[in-house]
C-alpha positions, 0 to 999 in steps of 0.5 A: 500500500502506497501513499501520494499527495493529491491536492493536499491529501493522501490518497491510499489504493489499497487494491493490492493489499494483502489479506488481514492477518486475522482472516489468514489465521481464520483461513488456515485453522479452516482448511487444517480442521478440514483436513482433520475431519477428512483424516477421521473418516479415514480411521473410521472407515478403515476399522470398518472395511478392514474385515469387507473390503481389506484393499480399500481399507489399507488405502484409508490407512494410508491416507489417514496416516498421511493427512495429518502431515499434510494439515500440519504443512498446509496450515503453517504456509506462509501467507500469500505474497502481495499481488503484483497487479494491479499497480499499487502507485496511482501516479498524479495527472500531469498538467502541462506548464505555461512557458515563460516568454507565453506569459509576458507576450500575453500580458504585454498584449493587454 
């Protein structure tokens, strides 16, 4: 987020800004009790299929044993980095300036 000076005030684009660090946080506890409940299903169908379905209970085993390492991996990620468009400095209008020997011709004329 940059600042300028616009006719004496300070105008702020704030387009470009990250998320809050509280919605990060929000997020990420989101997405690993997610991934908890998906590894909780996983136990529990595997204690079910094991005796009717043994292929398909090793793939749960499998999944719920890996889960928690890919929670834990997804819920410590850095957060996101600052989008780099759309362009965060609003440049100020440019007004074309009168020339010097313009004005005196001018006034000399009056």
């Amino acid at each position: 987020m940059q600042r300028t000076k616009r006719n004496g005030a300070e105008v702020f684009r704030i387009t470009g800004a990250r998320m809050g660090l509280a919605e990060d946080v929000r997020g990420r506890q989101r997405r690993y009790v997610i991934s908890m409940g998906v590894r909780t299903l996983s136990v529990i169908a595997t204690v079910v299929l094991w005796n009717v379905q043994r292929p398909v209970a090793i793939v749960t085993l499998v999944a719920g044993a890996l889960l928690p390492y890919v929670a834990v991996v997804i819920a410590n990620a850095g957060r996101e980095s600052a989008p780099s468009l759309p362009s965060h400095f609003v440049p100020a209008p440019v007004h074309p300036a009168l020339e010097t020997g313009n004005l005196k011709e001018s006034s000399d004329q009056s």
